[in-house]
C-alpha positions as CSV (number, residue, x, y, z in Angstrom):
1,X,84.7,82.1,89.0
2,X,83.1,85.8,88.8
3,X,83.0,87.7,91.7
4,X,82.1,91.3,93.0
5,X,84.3,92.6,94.8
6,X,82.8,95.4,97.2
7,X,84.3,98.5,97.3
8,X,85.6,98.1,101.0
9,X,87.8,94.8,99.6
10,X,89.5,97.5,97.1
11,X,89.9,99.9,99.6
12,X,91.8,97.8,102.0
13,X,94.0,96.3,99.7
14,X,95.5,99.7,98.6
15,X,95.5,100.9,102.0
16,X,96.9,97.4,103.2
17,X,97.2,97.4,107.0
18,X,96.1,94.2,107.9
19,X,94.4,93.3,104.1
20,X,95.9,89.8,103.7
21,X,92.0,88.6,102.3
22,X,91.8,91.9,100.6
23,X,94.9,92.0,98.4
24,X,94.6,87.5,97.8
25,X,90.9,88.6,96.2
26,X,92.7,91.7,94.0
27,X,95.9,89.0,93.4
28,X,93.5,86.5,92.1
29,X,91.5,88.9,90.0
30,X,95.0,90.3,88.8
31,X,96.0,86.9,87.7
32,X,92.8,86.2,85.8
33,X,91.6,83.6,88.6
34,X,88.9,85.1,89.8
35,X,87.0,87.6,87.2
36,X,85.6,90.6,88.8
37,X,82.1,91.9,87.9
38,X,81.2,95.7,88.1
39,X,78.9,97.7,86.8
40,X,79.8,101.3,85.9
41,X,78.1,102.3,89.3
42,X,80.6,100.1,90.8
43,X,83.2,100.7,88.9
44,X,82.3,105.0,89.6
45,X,82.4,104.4,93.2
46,X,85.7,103.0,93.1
47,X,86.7,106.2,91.8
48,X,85.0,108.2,94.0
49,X,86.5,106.4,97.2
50,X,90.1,106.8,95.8
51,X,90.2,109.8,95.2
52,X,89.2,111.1,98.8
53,X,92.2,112.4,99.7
54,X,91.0,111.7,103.5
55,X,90.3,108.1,102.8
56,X,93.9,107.8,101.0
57,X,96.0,109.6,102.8
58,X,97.4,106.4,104.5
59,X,98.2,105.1,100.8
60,X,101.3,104.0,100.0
61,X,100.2,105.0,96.7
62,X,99.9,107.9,94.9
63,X,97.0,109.2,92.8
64,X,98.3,107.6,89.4
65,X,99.7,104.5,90.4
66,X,95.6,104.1,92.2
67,X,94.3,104.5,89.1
68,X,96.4,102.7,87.8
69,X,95.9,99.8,89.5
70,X,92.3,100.5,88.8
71,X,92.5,100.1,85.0
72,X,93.5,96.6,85.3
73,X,90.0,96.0,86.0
């Protein structure tokens, strides 16, 4: 199945306070159930939102382990 998955889904699984749907829609993408579509606008707002230091700064993750996590899409 092919989904988008809007930037507020990848924002609230990093952040993760109450995220259960979020981070089931990045597990699923993760483990090639699901396959995430994004175009490079997408895909360059993703990068914009994480690294806003006042969106992130409730992150349990630091700014190389987000982008991390962002390369596996």
């Amino acid at each position: 199945m092919k989904v988008v998955v809007d930037t507020n889904v990848m924002v609230a699984a990093l952040l993760g306070k109450e995220a259960a749907t979020a981070r089931q829609v990045i597990e699923l993408a993760l483990q090639d159930k699901i396959t995430p579509l994004m175009a490079d606008t997408l895909f360059n707002e993703y990068l914009d939102v994480i690294s806003r230091d006042e969106v992130m700064q409730k992150c349990p993750f630091d700014e190389d382990e987000r982008m991390e996590f962002l390369s596996a899409f």
